[in-house]
N, C-alpha and C positions, 0 to 999 in steps of 0.2 A: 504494500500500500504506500503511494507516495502521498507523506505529509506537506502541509501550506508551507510556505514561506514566511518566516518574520522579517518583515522589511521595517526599517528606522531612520526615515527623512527628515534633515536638518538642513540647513542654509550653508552650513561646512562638513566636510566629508569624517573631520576628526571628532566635530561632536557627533554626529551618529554612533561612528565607529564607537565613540567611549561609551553612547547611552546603550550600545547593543550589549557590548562586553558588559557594566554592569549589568544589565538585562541576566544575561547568560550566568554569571558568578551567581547573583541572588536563590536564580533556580538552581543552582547546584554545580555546572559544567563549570570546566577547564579550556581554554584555549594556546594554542601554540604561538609561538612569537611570529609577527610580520615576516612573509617573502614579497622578497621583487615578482610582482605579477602572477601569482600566486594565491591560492585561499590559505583562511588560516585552519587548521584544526581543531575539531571540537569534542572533547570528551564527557562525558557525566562522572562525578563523584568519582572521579580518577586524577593521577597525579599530568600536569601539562606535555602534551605531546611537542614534539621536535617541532623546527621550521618544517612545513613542506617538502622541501626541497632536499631536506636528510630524511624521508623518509620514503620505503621500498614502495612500490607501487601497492603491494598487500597489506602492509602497513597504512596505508593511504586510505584504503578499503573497510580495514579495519576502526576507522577511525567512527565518532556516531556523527556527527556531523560535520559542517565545514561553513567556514563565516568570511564573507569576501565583502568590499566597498567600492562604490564608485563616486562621482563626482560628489554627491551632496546625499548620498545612502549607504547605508552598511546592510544585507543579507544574510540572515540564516537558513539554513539548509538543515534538516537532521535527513541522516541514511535509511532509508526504507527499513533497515534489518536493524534499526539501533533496537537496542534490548527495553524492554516494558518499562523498566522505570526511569531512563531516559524522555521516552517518549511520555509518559505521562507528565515529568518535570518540563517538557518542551510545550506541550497544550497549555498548563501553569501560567508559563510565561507569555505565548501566546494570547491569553486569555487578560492577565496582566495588563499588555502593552492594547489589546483594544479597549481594554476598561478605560485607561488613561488619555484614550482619541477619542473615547465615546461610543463605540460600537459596542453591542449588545453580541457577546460569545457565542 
């Protein structure tokens, strides 16, 4: 089953990115450091995954999610196969960020 996307638009690309990341921390996950053109990794209740770019392509796969930015948005992603309580902490948050736009869950 592929899950929605949490997407987080701001006027500059760094506050998204930071309102995403805390987003993500609150709920639980971990993220891996900034690659050049690259996503970043996203784990639950696990310890922070490598850049990207150190990591095996199955390891890549392995990951439950992945968090990338563009001009004035940051994206989350979770992996279809992330485990059950990832994916419940990611609706959480999901549900979170539209309480706070105002959309009804």
């Amino acid at each position: 089953m592929a899950h929605p996307l949490a997407k987080f638009e701001n006027v500059d690309r760094e506050d998204a990115m930071r309102e995403a990341l805390n987003a993500l921390e609150l709920a639980g996950f971990v993220v891996g450091p900034e690659a050049a053109h690259a996503p970043r990794g996203v784990m639950f209740g696990s310890s922070a995954p490598r850049g990207w770019h150190q990591l095996s392509r199955s390891q890549q796969l392995d990951l439950h999610g992945q968090m990338w930015g563009g001009e004035n948005h940051a994206t989350i992603m979770l992996h279809a196969d992330a485990p059950a309580d990832a994916t419940k902490a990611f609706y959480r948050l999901l549900a979170s960020v539209e309480s706070r736009r105002g959309i009804a869950a």
